[in-house]
C-alpha positions in Angstrom: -22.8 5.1 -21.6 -23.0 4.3 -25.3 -23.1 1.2 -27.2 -20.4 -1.1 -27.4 -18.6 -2.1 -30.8 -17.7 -5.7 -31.1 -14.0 -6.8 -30.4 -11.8 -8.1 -33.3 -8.4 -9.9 -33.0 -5.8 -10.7 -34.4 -3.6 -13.9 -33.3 0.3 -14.4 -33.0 1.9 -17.2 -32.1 2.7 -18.4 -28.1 5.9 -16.4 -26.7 5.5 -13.3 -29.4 5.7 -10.1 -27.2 2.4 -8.8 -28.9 0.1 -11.8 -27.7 -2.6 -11.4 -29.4 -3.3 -7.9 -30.4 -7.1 -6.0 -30.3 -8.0 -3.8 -33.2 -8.5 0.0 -31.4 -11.2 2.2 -32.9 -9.5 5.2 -34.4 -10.4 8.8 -33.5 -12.8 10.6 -35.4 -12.0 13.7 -33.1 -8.7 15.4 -32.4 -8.1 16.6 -28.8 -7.8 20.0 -28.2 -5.2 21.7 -25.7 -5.3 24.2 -24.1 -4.0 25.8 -21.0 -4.4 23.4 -17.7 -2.8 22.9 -14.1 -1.0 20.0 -14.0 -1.9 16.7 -12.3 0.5 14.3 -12.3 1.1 11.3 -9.9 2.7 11.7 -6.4 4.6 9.2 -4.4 3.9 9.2 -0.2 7.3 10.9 -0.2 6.3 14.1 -2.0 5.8 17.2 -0.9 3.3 19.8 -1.2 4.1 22.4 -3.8 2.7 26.0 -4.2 1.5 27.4 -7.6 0.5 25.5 -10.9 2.3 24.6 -14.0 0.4 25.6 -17.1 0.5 22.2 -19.6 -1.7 21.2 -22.3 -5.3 19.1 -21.6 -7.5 17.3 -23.0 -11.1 19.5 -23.8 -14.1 17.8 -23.0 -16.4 15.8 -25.5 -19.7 16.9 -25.5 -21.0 13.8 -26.7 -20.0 11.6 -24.2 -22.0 11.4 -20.7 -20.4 12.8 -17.9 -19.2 10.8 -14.7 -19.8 12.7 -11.3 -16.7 11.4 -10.0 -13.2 11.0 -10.6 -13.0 7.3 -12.4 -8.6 8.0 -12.8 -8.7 6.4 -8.8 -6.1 4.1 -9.5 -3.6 6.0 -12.1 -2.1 4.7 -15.3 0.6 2.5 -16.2 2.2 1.2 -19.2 4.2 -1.9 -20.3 5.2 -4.5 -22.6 7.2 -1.5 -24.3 8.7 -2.5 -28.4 11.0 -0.7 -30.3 7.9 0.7 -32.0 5.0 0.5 -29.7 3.8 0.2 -25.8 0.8 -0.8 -23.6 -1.2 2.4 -22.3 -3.4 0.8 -19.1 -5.8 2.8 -17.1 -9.1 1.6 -15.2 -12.1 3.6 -14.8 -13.0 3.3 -11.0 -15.0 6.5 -9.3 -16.0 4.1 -6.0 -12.8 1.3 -6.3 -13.3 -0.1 -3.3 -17.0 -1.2 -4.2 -17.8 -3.9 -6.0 -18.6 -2.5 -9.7 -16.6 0.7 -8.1 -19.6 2.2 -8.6 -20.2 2.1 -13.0 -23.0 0.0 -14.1 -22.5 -3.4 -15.1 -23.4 -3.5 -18.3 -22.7 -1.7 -21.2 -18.7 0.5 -21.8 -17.4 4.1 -22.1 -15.6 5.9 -24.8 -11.9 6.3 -22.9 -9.5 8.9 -25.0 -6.1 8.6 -24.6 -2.9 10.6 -26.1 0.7 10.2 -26.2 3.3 12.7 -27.1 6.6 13.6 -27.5 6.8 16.4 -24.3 5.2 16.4 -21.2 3.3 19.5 -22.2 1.3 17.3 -24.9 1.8 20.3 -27.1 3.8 17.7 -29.7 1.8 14.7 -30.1 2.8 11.1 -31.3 -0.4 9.6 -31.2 -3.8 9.5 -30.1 -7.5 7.4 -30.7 -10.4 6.3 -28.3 -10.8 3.0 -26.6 -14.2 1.2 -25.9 -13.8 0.4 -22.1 -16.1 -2.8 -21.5 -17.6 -3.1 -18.5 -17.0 -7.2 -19.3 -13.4 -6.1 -18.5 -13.9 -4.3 -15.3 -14.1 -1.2 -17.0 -9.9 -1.8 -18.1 -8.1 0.0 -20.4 -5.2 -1.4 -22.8 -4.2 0.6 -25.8 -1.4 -1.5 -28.1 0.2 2.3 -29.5 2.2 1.4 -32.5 3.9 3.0 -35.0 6.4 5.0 -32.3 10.6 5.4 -32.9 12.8 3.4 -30.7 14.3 4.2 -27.7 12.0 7.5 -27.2 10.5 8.8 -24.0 7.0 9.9 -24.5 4.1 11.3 -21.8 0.5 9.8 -22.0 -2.8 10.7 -20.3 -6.5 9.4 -20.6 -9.9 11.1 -20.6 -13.7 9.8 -20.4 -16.2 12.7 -20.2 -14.6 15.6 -18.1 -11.9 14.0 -16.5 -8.2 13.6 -17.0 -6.5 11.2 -15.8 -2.7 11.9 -14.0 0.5 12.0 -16.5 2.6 8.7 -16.9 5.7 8.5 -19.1 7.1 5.3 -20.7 10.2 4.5 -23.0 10.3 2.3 -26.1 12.8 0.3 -26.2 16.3 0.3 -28.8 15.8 -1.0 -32.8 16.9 -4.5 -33.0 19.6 -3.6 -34.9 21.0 -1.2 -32.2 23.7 -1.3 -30.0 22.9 0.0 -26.7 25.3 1.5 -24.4 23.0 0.4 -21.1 19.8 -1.3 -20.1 19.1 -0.6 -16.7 16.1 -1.9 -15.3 14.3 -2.0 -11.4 13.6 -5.5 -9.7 10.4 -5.6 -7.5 8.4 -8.3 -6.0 5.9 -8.9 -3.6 4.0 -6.6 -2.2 1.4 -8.0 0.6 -0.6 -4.5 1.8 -1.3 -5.4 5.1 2.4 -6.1 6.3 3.5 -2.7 5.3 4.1 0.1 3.3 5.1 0.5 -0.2 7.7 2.5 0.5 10.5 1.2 -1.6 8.3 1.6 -4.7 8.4 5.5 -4.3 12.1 5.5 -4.2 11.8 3.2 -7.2 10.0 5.9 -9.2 13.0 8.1 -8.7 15.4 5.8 -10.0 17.3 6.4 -13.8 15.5 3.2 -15.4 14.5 1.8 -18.5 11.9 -0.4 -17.3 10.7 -1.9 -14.1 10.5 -6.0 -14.0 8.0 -7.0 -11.6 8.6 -11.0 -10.6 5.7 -11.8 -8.7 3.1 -11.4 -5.8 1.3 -8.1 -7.0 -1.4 -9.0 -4.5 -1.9 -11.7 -1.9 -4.9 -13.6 -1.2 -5.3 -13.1 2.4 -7.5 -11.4 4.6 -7.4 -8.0 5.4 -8.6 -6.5 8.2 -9.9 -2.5 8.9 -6.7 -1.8 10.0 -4.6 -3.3 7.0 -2.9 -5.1 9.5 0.9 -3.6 9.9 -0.3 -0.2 8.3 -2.4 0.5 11.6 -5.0 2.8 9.7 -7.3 4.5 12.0 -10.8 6.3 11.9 -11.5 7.7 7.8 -8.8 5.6 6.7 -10.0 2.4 7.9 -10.8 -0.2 5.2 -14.3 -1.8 4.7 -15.3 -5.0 5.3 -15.1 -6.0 1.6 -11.4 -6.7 2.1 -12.2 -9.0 4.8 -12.0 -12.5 3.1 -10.2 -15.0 1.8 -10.1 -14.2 -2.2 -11.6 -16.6 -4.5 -14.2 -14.7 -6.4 -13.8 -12.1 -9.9 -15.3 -9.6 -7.8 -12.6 -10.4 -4.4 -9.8 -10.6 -6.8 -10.8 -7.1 -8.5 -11.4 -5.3 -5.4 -7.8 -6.9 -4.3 -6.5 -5.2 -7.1 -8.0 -1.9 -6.1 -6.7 -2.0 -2.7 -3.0 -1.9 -3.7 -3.0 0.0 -6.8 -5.1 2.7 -4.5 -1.0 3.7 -3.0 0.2 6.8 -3.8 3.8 4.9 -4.1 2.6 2.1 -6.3 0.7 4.6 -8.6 3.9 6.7 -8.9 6.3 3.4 -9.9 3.8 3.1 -12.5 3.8 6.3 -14.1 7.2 6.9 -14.1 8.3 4.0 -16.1 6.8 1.0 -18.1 6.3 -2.5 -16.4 7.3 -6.3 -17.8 4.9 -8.1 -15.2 5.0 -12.0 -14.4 3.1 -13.8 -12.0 4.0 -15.8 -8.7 1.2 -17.8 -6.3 -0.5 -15.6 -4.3 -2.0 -13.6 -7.4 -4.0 -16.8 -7.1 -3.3 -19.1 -3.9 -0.1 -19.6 -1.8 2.0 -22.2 -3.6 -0.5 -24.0 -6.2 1.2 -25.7 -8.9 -0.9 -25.6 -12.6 -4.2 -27.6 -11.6 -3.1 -28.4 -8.0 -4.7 -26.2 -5.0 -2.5 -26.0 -2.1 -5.2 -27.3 0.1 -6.2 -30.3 -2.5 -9.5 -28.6 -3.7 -11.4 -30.4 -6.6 -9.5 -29.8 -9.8 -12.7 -27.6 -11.2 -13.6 -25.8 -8.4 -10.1 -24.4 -8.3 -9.4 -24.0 -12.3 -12.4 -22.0 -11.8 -10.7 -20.2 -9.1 -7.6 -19.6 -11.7 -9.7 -18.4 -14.0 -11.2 -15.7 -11.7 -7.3 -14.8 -10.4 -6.4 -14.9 -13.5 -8.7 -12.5 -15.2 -8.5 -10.0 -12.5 -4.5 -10.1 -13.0 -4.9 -9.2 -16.9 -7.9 -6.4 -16.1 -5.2 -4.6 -13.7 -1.9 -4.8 -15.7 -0.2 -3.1 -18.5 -0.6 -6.2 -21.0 -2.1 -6.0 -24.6 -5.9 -6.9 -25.5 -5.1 -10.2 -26.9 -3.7 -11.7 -23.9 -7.1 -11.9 -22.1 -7.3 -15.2 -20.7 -9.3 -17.9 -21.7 -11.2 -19.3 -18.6 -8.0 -20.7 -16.9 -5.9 -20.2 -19.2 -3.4 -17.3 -20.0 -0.5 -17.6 -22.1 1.8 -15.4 -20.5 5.4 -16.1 -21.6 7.0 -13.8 -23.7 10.4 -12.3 -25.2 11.5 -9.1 -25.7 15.1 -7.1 -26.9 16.5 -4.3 -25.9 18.5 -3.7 -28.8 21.8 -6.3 -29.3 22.5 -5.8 -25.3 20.2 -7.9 -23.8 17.1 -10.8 -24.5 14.7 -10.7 -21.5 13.2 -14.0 -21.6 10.0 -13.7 -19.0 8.7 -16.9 -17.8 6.0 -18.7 -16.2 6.5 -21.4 -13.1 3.2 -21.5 -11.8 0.5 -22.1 -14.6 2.6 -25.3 -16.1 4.5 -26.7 -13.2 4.3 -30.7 -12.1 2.9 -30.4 -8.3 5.8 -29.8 -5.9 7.4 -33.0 -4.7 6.9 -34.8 -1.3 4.1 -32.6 -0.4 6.1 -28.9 -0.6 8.0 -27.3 1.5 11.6 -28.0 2.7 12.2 -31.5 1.9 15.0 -33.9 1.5 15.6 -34.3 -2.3 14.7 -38.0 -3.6 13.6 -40.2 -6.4 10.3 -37.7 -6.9 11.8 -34.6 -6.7 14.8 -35.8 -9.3 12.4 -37.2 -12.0 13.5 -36.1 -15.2 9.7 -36.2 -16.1 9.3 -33.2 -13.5 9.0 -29.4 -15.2 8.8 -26.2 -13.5 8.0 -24.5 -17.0 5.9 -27.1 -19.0 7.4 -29.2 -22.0 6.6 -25.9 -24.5 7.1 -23.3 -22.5 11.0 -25.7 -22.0 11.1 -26.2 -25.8 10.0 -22.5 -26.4 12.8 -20.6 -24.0 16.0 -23.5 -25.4 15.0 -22.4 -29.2 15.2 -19.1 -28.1 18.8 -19.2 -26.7 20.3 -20.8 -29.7 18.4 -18.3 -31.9 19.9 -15.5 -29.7 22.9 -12.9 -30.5 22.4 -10.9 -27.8 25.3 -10.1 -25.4 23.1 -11.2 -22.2 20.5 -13.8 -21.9 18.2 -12.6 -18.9 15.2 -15.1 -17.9 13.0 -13.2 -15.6 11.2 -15.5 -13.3 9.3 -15.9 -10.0 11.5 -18.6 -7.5 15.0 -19.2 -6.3 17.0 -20.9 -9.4 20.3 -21.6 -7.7 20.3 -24.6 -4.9 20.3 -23.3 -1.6 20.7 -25.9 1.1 20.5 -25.4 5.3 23.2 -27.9 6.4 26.1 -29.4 5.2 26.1 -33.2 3.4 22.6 -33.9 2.9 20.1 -31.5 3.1 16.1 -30.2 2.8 15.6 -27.8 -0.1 12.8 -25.9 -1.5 10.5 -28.3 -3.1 8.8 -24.9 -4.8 11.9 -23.4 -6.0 14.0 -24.5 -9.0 15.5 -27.2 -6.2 12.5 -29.1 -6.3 12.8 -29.4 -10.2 16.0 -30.3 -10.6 15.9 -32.4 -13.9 14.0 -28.7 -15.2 17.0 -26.6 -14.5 19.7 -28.5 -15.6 18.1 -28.6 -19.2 17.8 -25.2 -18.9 21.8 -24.6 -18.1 22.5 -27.7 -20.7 20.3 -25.6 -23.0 22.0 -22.2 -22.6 26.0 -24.6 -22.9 24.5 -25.7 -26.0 23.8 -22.5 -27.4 27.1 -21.1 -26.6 25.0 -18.6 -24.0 27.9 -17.1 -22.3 26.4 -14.2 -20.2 23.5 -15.8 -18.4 21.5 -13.8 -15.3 18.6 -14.9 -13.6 16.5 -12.7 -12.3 14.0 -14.0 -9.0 12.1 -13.2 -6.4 9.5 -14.8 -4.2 11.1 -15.2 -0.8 11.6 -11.6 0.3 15.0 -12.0 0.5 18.3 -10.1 -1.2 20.9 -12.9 -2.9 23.7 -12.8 -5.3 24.1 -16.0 -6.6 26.5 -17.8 -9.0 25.1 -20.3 -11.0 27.3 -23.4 -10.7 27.8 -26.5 -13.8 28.1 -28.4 -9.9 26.6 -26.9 -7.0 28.8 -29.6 -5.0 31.8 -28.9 -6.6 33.1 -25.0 -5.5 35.3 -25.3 -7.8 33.8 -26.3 -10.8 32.4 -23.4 -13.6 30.3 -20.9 -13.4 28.1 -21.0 -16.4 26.0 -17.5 -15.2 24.8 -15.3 -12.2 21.2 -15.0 -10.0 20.3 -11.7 -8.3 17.2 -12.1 -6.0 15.4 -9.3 -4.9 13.6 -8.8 -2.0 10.1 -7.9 -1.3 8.3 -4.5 -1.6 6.7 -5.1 2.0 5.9 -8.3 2.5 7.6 -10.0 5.4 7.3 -6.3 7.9 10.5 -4.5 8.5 12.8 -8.0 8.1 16.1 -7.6 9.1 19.8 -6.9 8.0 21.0 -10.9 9.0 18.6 -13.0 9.5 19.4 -15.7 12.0 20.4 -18.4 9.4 22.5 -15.5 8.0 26.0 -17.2 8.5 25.1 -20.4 8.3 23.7 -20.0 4.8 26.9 -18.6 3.0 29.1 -21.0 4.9 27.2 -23.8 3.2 26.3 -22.5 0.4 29.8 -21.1 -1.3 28.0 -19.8 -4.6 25.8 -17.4 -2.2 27.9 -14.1 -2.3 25.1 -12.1 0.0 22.1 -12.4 1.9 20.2 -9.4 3.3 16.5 -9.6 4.5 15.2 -5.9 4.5 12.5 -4.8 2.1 13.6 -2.6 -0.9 14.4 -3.4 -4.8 17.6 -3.8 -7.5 18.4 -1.8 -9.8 20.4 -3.8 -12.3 22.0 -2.5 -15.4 23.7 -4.3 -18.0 26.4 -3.1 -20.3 28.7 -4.6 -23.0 31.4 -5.2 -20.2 29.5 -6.2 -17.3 26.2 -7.2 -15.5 26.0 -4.6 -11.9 22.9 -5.1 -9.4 23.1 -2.2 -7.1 20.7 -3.8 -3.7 18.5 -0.7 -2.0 17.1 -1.6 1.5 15.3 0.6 3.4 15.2 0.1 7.3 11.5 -0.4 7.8 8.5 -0.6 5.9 5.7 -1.0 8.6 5.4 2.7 9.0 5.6 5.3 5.9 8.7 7.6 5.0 11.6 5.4 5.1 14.8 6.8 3.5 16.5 4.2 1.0 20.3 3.6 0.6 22.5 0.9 -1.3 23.3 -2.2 0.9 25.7 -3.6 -1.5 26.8 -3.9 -4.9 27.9 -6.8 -7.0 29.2 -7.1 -10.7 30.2 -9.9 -13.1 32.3 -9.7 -15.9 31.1 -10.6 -19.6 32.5 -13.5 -20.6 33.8 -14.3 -17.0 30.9 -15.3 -15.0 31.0 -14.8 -11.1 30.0 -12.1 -8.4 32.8 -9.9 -7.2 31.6 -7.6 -4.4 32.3 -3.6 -5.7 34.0 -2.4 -2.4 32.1 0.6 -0.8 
């Protein structure tokens, strides 16, 4: 444990895809390689293999104090990938599912990390140390600049005689390029305890550029020895620290350890970079800026936030500067993949008006249709419309937490979501009137949240049939959360029939893979037919496509 250098910052402005970015201390040591067996990260759906693969590692520093167990316990991601640079993420955990995960709770550790051209490491790109605090939980985030677009690269980390597993990330295309593709995996909410993560390991197979993650990373709920659906019995039983209610730093850390403890999760992460976003339950089930679902005093529950939300930034692939703030994280941000695509990733949850009529399924009224109402906060608004008529990119892509398209459950008059884009009604049609405005003619929504698969088209009059379709929604359904589910859900015909601009609904857990083109927008939906016990094979339920410059959903036959 040695003494810990001061941070520095440097600050850009709200919605730049850097945040604000930490200074790293340079090097003053080049690794040295040398012959190794490879570790690199295995999904549940791996098997064993015989024999070793001789690669390049990392020597050992004498000077710096050796760990008596492996601290690489919950594997290495990376994100927020620029034409020029990426987020390398690691945290140091030998005992993760203590509190402290057993490192002292003071003080930091020298963490070295490397990233290079071949999976070897015998050509590389870059490399430097990183002061891991333990203020920070002992979290790693490395801003690497200075890389050449659209490059694969491998990465590792070491703190005194370990190594951590291999990831490998992807910068994304120059500005000024013109991409043939962007393909990029959808997943969303993963609760541990009602199953497995089963459809992230087929996820870490998939051809992708990046993953977008939309939401529910962790849930707040109790967990008991078991982990509920996953049935775990004798050594693998869980301890009783996973047995509450989250609501402190510590609860929401160890949270954080559970789930990124799977094999499948680990191996979705090292295979390609993440763009995360947030939904409730990294906090609390359906709370709206200030506003507890269960009405707790506005400080007592910012306080919460602030806890939830420093936890979130500890554990995910996001650059130094956008620690938060107490409550406060700004977490909006744009990013380009070339002249294809502008992936606009919001935030409904930390600027939202509280949800109208007391949540839920309501009928829609005078409350619910204020114009004052926001889902996204008056800046956040002004900050995503400026960015559409600043845009020349062939698709405009907002990737977001809740259902944007209305979705009613009867003819005529009906309830809707008072926590989706339906209970903010006045919010979305600025957004569409924002995107006409801007002559935004290839506009997807990307959502997830209710554990669901839709393709939606995004109607100028969601009572009119008839009337334009200004873009397209795909919905992804959850990792695990909601069991098994099930290919039709009961209100399966009833929700086309009264909703015409719904072109599918499909309940089973898996992912999208959606990959966008100068011609055309496709979302390939994988299911898998259970996720309560491990091993479940994954196959394509359905795939839709939609035209440039002809917005709609056709169904690709097969």
């Amino acid at each position: 444990m040695g003494p810990c250098a001061p941070r520095t910052t440097r600050r850009h402005p709200p919605g730049h895809p850097r945040g604000r970015t930490a200074q790293l201390k340079p090097s003053d040591a080049e690794f040295i390689t040398e012959p190794s067996s490879r570790r690199t990260h295995r999904s549940s759906l791996d098997s064993p293999r015989s024999g070793t693969e001789e690669v390049g590692r990392m020597t050992r520093d004498a000077r710096q104090p050796s760990l008596n167990e492996d601290p690489f316990t919950l594997g290495v991601a990376s994100g927020d990938a620029l034409p020029d640079g990426v987020v390398l993420w690691t945290r140091l955990a030998p005992r993760p599912f203590e509190p402290g995960s057993g490192l002292p709770p003071g003080g930091c550790l020298t963490v070295q990390w490397e990233l290079a051209h071949d999976e070897r490491f015998r050509d590389v790109a870059r490399r430097g140390e990183f002061l891991a605090h333990a203020d920070d939980d002992y979290s790693v985030h490395v801003d690497v600049t200075g890389l050449a677009p659209a490059r694969t690269y491998w990465y590792r980390f070491r703190t005194g005689p370990w190594i951590s597993p291999t990831g490998r990330t992807r910068t994304t295309p120059a500005p000024t390029a013109s991409p043939a593709r962007a393909r990029v995996g959808l997943a969303s909410c993963q609760q541990y305890d009602e199953g497995y993560y089963t459809a992230l390991a087929h996820l870490a197979e998939e051809d992708l550029d990046a993953v977008l993650f939309l939401g529910d990373y962790i849930y707040e709920n109790e967990i008991n020895a078991q982990a509920g659906a996953r049935g775990y019995t004798g050594d693998r039983q869980l301890p009783e620290v996973f047995d509450h209610w989250l609501t402190t730093l510590d609860q929401y850390r160890l949270r954080y350890a559970l789930g990124k403890s799977d094999p499948d999760l680990q191996a979705a992460h090292a295979a390609h970079p993440w763009y995360v976003t947030w939904d409730d339950h990294e906090v609390e089930n359906n709370y709206a800026a200030a506003v507890s679902q269960n009405n707790l005093p506005t400080d007592e529950f910012l306080l919460r936030r602030a806890a939830a939300y420093r936890a979130y930034w500890e554990n995910m692939p996001l650059r130094a500067g956008r620690r938060p703030s107490g409550p406060d994280l700004p977490f909006y941000r744009r990013f380009q993949h070339g002249g294809l695509a502008q992936f606009d990733i919001l935030d409904t949850r930390q600027y939202r008006s509280d949800q109208a009529y007391g949540d839920g399924w309501k009928y829609p009224g005078p409350e619910s249709e204020d114009p004052a109402r926001t889902i996204t906060g008056a800046e956040q608004e002004s900050w995503l419309l400026d960015g559409f008529r600043r845009s020349d990119a062939t698709w405009n892509v907002l990737v977001q937490q809740v259902a944007f398209c209305r979705r009613k459950a009867n003819t005529g008059r009906s309830r809707v979501s008072m926590d989706a884009w339906d209970g903010y009604p006045a919010s979305r049609q600025r957004v569409l009137h924002g995107a006409r405005d801007a002559g935004i003619a290839n506009l997807v929504v990307l959502s997830g949240d209710v554990h669901v698969h839709y393709a939606m088209d995004i109607k100028e009059d969601f009572d009119d049939p008839a009337s334009r379709t200004l873009g397209v929604e795909i919905v992804g359904t959850s990792v695990s959360s909601g069991f098994d589910g099930v290919e039709k859900p009961d209100d399966w015909e009833n929700a086309l029939a009264v909703n015409p601009h719904m072109k599918y609904y499909e309940e089973r857990r898996g992912y999208v893979v959606v990959t966008l083109t100068p011609e055309q927008v496709r979302a390939d939906f994988r299911t898998i037919p259970y996720a309560t016990r491990p091993g479940a094979p994954v196959a394509t339920d359905a795939v839709f496509v939609s035209a440039a410059g002809a917005p709609g959903f056709t169904r690709v036959p097969g």
